[in-house]
N, C-alpha and C positions, 0 to 999 in steps of 0.2 A: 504494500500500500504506500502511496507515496504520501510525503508529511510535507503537507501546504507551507508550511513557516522552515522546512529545511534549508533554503537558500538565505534567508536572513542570519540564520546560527551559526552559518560558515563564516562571513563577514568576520575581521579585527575588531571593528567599533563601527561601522556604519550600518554594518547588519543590523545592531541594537536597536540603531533608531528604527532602522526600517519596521521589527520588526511591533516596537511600542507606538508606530501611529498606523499600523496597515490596515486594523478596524475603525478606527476614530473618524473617520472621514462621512463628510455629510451628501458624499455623493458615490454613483455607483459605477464601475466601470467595464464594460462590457469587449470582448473580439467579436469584432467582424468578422465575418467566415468570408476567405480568399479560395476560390476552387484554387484544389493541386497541390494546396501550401497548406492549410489549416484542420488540418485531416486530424484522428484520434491519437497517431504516434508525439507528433508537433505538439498538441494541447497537451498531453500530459508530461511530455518533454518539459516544456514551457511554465505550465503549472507547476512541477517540482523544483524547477532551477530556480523561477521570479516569483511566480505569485503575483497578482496586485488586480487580475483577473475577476471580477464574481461573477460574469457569466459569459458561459464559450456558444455563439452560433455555430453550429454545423453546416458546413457547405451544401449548397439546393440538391434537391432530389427529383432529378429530372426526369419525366415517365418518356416523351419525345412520341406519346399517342401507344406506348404501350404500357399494358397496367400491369408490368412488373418490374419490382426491386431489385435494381442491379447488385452484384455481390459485393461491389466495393461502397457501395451505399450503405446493405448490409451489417458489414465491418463495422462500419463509421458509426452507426449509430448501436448496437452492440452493447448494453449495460455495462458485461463485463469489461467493455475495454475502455469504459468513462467513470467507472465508480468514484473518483477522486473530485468529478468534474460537478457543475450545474451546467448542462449541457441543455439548446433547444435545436430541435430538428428543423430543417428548411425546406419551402418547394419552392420550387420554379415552373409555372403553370399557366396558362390561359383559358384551363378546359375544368369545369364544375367535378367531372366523373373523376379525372383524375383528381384531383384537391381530393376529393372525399376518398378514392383509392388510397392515397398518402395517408390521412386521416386515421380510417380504421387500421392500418400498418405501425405507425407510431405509439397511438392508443394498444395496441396489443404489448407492445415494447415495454408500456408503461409509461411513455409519457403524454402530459396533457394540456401542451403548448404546441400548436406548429406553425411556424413563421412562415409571413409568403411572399417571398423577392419580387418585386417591382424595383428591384434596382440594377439589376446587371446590363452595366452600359455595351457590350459589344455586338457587334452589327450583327453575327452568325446569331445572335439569341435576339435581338430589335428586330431583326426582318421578318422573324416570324412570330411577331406580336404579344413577344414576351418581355420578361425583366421591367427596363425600363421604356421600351415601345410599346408599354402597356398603358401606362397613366395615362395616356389620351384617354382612354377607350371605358371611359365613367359608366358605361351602361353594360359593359360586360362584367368590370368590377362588382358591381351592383348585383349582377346575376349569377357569379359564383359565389358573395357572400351572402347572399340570401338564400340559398342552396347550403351550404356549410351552415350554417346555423339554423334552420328550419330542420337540418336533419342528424345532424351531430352535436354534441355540446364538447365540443374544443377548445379550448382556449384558440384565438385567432389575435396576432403580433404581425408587426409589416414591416419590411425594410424597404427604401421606395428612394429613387430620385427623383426628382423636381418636376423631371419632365423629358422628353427625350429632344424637343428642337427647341422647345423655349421653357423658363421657369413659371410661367402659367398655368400648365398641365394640371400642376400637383394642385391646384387652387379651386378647377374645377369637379377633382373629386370628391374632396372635404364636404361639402352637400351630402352624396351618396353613404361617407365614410361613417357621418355623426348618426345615421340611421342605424348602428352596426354598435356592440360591444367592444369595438378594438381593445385588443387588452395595450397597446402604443403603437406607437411609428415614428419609427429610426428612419430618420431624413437624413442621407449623403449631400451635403449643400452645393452638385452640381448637377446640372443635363445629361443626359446619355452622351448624344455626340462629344462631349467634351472630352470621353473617356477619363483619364486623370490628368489630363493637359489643363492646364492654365488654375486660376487662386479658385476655391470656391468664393460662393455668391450671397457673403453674411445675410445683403440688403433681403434678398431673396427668401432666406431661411425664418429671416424678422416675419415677413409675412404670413411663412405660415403659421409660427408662433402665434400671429393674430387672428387668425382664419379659421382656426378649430377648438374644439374642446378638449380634444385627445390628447394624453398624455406625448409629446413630443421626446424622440431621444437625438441628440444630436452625432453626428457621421464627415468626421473629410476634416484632412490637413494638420488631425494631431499628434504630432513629430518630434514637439521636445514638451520640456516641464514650462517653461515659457510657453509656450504657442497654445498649451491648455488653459494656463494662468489668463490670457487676452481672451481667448471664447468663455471663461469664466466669468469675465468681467462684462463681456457683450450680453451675454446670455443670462443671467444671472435664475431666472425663472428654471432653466433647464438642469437637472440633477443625474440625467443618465447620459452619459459619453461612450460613444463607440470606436475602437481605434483599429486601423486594418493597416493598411500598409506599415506605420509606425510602428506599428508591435512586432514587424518581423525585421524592421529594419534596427530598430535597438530593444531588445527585449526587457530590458531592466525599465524603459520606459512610465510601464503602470506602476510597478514599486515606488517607482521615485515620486508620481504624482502622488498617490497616495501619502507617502513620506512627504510631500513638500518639501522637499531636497531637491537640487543640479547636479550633488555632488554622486559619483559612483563609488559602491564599495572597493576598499585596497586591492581586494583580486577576483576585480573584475576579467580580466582577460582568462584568470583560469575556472571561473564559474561558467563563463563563455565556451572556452574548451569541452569543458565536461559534457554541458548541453550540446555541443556541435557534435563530441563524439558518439553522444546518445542516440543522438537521430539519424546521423548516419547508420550507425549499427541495422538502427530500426529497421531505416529503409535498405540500408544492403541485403541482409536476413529477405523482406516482403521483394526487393524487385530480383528479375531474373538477368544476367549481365552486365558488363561494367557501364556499357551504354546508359540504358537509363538510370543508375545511380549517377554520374557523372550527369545527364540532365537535370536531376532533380536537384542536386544538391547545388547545379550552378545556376539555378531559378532561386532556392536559400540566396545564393552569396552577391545574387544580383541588386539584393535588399540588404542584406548583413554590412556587403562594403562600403554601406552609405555612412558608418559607425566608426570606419577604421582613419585610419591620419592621411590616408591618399587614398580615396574610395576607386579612380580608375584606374593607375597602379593594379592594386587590389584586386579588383574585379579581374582584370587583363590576366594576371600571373595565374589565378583560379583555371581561366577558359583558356589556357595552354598544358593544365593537368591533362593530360591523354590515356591515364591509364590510374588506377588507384592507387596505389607506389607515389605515383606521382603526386595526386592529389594531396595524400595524406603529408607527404614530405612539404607541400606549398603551404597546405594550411599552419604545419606546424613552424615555419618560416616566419610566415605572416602574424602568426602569436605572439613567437619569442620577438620578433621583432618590436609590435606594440607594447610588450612588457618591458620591452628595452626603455622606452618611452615615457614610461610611468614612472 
């Protein structure tokens, strides 16, 4: 079983604090589910080395018009391999039968929340009238959640952007919404097209905050203990914060918020270590040849080297590992070296 507060006891003296304000805090902090990256190895990886998490989204479960669960869905959602976690399941959907197939799937699992993406900005999921090429489409919203709740009692949670071509979208579904129990809705503060190109759209996010009654969770661009610190002060009404790319890019990140610290523990580099070597294990063990470990882990370090003191440096010398030998010899390089540093 893994022990939530293990990464703070390792710490010389910064661990302490982390670990004497990591409940005090008067707000909640939640991951984003990243297809590919945010899977059950990562979360518990994650959860034992930092902590600062209370609850992990699962990546969407996408039916594609057939009404079964794929095995790496499966997996993911698996008690046994989340006991540590407060874990919610996802879909990614446009179709009423399916939502309800997902539904009674989850409920069997045991659980009794399932969150439903209206946010996934890429075009291969927007063209066909999903994620976030959904929020136009208020009348079809309308028509799987009055379906989901006429005929299930689920909890129903939404992750949504704004809109897919303009920040409007999200405005005219809020009518539809308020007729609905949304248990919230996590707003990512940009448009699909945007994918994750350019600042989010605070002015944008303010509106919704004024356009409904539902519990709002906020989503996008929280990167350092600063940059939470500023949506703190912009938002002050809002108490649940969702963090996706951040959290892979410096994982100590939710600690630190929660600690209200900048400062990182003394060994940091090798609590980094530990969890880098964990999750490869993981995924060496789960994938079949050097091929796709060497992808997966250089999608990790695509994020990780945002953290390091020359993040393309960094990245570069990773995606010239060609073989595992190699890998493991770059990354232990790239370690001692930032421990050189410290």
């Amino acid at each position: 079983m893994f022990n939530k507060v293990s990464y703070f006891t390792k710490g010389k003296g910064q661990g302490c604090i982390f670990a004497a304000n990591l409940f005090l805090m008067s707000f909640t902090l939640l991951s984003s589910p990243l297809q590919g990256f945010t899977d059950f190895r990562f979360r518990n990886a994650f959860h034992h080395f930092f902590g600062g998490i209370d609850t992990f989204y699962a990546p969407y479960i996408r039916l594609d018009g057939k009404l079964v669960i794929k095995s790496s869905y499966q997996r993911d959602l698996q008690l046994e391999n989340n006991a540590a976690l407060n874990l919610i399941p996802q879909v990614m959907t446009n179709d009423a039968d399916e939502f309800l197939f997902v539904v009674k799937y989850i409920q069997d699992l045991g659980y009794t929340e399932l969150n439903w993406n209206l946010g996934c900005p890429y075009p291969m999921v927007t063209k066909r009238g999903m994620g976030s090429g959904l929020v136009k489409e208020a009348d079809k919203i309308d028509h799987i959640l009055d379906r989901v709740h006429a005929e299930t009692n689920v909890t129903v949670s939404m992750k949504m952007r704004m809109g897919y071509e303009d920040s409007s979208e999200i405005l005219d579904t809020f009518p539809v919404l308020e007729k609905y129990p949304i248990k919230n809705i996590a707003i990512h503060a940009r448009i699909g097209k945007q994918l994750y190109k350019g600042g989010v759209d605070l002015d944008a996010f303010q509106r919704c905050v004024e356009s409904t009654s539902h519990k709002l969770y906020y989503n996008g661009d929280i990167t350092t203990v600063d940059a939470f610190k500023k949506m703190q002060e912009r938002f002050p009404s809002i108490d649940h914060w969702m963090i996706g790319r951040g959290l892979i890019a410096d994982p100590f990140l939710p600690s630190m918020i929660k600690a209200n610290t900048f400062e990182y523990p003394e060994n940091r580099w090798a609590i980094f270590s530990e969890f880098h070597d964990t999750i490869y294990q993981d995924y060496d063990a789960f994938l079949s040849g050097p091929t796709p470990i060497k992808m997966k882990m250089q999608g990790f370090w695509e994020f990780f080297a945002n953290s390091f003191s020359n993040p393309q440096k960094t990245f570069k010398a990773i995606k010239k590992a060609n073989n595992p030998r190699a890998y493991q010899s770059t990354v232990a390089e790239i370690l001692k070296k930032e421990m050189s540093l410290t």
